[in-house]
C-alpha positions as CSV (number, residue, x, y, z in Angstrom):
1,X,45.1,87.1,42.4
2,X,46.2,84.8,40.0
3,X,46.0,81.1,40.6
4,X,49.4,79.7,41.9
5,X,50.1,82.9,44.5
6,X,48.6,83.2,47.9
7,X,48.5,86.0,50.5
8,X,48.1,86.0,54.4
9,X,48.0,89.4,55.7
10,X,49.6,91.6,52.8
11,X,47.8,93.6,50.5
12,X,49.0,94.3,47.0
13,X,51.3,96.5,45.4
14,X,53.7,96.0,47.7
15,X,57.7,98.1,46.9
16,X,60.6,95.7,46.4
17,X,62.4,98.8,47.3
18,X,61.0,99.4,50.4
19,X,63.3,96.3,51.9
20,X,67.3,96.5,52.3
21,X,68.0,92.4,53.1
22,X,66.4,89.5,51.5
23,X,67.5,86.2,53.0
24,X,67.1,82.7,51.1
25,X,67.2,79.5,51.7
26,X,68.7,76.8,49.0
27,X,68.0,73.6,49.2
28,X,64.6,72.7,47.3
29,X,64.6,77.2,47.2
30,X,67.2,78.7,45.2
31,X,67.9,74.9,43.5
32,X,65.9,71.9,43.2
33,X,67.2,69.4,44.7
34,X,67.7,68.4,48.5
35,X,71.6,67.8,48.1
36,X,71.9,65.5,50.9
37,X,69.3,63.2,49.7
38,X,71.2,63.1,46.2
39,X,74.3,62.5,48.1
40,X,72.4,59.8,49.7
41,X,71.2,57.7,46.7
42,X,75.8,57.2,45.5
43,X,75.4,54.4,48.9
44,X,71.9,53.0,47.9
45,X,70.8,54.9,51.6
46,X,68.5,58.0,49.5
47,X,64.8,56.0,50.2
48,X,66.2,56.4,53.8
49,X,67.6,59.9,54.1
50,X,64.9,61.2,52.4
51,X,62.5,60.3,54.4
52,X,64.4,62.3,57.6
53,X,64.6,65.0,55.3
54,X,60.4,65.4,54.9
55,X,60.0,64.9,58.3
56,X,62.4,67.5,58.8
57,X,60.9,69.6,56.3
58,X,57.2,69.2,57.6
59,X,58.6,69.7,61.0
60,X,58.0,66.6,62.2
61,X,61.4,66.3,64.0
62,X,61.5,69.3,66.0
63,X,65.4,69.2,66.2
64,X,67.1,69.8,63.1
65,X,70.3,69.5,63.9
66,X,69.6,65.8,65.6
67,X,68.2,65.1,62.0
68,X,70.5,66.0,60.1
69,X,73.7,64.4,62.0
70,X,70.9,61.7,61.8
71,X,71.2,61.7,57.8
72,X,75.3,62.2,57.7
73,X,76.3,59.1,59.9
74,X,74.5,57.2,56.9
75,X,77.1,59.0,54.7
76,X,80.5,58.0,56.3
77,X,82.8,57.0,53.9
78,X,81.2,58.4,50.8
79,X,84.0,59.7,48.3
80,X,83.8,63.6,48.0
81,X,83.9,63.3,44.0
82,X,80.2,62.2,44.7
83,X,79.5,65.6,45.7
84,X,81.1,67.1,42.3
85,X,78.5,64.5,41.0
86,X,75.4,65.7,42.1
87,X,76.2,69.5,41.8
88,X,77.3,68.5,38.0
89,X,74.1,66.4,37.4
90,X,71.3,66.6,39.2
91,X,71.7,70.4,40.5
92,X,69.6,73.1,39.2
93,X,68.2,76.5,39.7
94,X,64.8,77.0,40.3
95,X,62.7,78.7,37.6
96,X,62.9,82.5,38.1
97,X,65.6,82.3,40.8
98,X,67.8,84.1,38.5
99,X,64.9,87.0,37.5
100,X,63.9,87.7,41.2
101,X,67.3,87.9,42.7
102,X,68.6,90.1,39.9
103,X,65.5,92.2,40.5
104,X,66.0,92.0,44.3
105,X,69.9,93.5,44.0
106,X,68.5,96.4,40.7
107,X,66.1,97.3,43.4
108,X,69.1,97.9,46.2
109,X,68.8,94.7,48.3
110,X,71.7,93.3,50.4
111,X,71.5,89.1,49.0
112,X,72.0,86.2,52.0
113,X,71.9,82.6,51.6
114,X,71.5,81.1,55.1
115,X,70.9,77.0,54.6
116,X,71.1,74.0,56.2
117,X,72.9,72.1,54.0
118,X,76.3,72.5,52.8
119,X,79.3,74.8,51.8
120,X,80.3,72.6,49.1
121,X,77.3,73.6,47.5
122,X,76.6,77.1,49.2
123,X,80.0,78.6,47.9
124,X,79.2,77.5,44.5
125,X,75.3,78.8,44.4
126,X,76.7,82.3,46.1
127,X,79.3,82.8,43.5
128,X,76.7,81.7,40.3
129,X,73.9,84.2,42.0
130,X,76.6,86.6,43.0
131,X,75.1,86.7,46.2
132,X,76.4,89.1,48.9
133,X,76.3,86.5,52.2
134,X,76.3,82.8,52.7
135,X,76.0,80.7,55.7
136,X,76.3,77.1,55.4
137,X,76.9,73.8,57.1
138,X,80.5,72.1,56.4
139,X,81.1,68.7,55.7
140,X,83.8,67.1,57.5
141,X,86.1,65.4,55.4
142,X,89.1,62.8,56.0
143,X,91.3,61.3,52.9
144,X,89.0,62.4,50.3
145,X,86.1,61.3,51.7
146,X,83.1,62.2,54.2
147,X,83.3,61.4,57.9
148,X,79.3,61.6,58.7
149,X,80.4,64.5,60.7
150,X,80.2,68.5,60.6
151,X,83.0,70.7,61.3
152,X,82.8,73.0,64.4
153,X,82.9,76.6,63.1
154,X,83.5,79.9,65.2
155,X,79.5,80.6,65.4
156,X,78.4,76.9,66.1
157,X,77.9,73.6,64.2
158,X,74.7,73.3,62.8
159,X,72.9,75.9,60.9
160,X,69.4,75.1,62.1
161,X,65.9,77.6,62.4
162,X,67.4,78.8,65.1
163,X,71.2,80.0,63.7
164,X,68.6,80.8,60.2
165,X,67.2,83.7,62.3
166,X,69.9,84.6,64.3
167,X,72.2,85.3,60.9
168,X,69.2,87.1,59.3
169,X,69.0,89.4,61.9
170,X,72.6,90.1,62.4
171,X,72.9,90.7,59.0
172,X,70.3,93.4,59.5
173,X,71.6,95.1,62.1
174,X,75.1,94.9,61.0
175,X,73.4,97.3,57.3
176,X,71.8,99.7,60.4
177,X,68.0,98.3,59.1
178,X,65.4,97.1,61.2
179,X,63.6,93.6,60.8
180,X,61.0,94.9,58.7
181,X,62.7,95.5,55.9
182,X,64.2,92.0,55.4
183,X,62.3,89.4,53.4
184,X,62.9,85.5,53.9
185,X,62.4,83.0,51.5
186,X,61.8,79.5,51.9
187,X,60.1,76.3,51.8
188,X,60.2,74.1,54.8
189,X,59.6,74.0,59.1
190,X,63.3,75.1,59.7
191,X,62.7,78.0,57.9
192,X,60.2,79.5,59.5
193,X,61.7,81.1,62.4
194,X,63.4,83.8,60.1
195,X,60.5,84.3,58.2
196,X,58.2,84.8,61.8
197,X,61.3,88.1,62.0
198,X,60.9,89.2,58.4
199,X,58.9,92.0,57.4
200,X,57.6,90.1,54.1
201,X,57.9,86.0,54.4
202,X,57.9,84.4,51.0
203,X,56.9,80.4,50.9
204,X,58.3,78.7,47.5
205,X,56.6,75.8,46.8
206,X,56.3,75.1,50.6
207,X,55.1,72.4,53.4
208,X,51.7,72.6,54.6
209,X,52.8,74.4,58.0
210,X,54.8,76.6,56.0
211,X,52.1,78.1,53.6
212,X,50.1,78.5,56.6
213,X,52.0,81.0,57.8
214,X,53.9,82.7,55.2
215,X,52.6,86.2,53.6
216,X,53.4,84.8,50.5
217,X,53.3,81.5,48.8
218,X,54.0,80.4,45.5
219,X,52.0,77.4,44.5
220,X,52.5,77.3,41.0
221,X,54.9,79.0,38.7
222,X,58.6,80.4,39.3
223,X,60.2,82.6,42.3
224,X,60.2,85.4,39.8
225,X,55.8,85.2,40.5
226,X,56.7,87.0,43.7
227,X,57.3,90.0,41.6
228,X,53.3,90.1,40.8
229,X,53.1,90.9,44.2
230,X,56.4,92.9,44.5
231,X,56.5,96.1,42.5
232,X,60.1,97.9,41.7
């Protein structure tokens, strides 16, 4: 296997088409940047945000959603035109996002992003992938700027590991498919409870804990390396 890829209990060729649902995550997944962190650093507070995030990440703080409401209250008051900021300057695609999720929907699969961070940014990812699903945090917001709270939706409030796996599975049954033919992709702790469900788990550029368990990680390189794993 070539440097940069690593393998936990899969074994090479392995059919892209053989899955119906592949499920990922956004923030330092599908883009590069941890949004809230960036949103962060427009009130001097990123050094501090930032550093709940990696715990988060590393799993650290076993309760997500306590992290992240955590990391909003440091954002009351910051002016929603920040927000157009950082998805203007400072967000990016991956390298091979693009490749691998066109290659996941030629192949047949059903697209779901299913993150912990936020619509603002979920909506706009979904409709530049043309993904098929999204499920996102929302930001509360009061004249034209954020509150440092989330708003209650019909499912819950927080998309944590928890909700991550929950929507990947309902997804799933909802297409008549069983667990084993979803793959997750992802990078940090709250992500691993929908890749423990998934038939194939892929780690991008992960935590330690995460690489330790996923089938796949990608060390080195672009998403679109999974595909030298992943045949048509």
């Amino acid at each position: 296997m070539a440097p940069g890829l690593h393998l936990r209990g899969i074994t090479p060729p392995l059919r892209l088409a053989d899955y119906r649902l592949v499920a990922f995550d956004m923030d330092s997944t599908l883009i590069n940047i941890e949004c809230i962190d960036e949103i962060a650093e427009v009130v001097g507070r990123k050094a501090e945000v930032a550093a709940i995030t990696e715990a988060a990440m590393r799993g650290e703080i076993a309760d997500y959603g306590d992290s992240l409401r955590r990391r909003l209250a440091l954002l009351r008051g910051v002016p929603l035109a920040a927000l157009d900021e950082v998805y203007a300057r400072h967000l990016q695609l991956n390298p091979g996002v693009e490749t691998f999720v066109d290659a996941c929907r030629t192949a047949g699969l059903k697209t779901l992003l299913v993150s912990g961070g936020f619509t603002f940014f979920s909506e706009r990812i979904r409709q530049r992938l043309r993904l098929d699903y999204a499920r996102a945090n929302m930001l509360e917001v009061e004249d034209g700027c954020l509150t440092g709270r989330l708003v209650p939706r019909p499912w819950g409030e927080v998309v944590d590991g928890a909700e991550k796996k929950r929507v990947l599975l309902e997804v799933a049954e909802l297409m008549g498919i069983a667990p084993a033919q979803t793959i997750a992709v992802g990078d940090g702790a709250n992500d691993l409870p929908m890749m423990s469900v998934s038939g194939l788990s892929i780690a991008y550029h992960p935590k330690p804990a995460v690489r330790a368990l996923a089938m796949l990680s990608i060390t080195a390189g672009g998403m679109d390396r999974a595909l030298e794993v992943l045949r048509p």
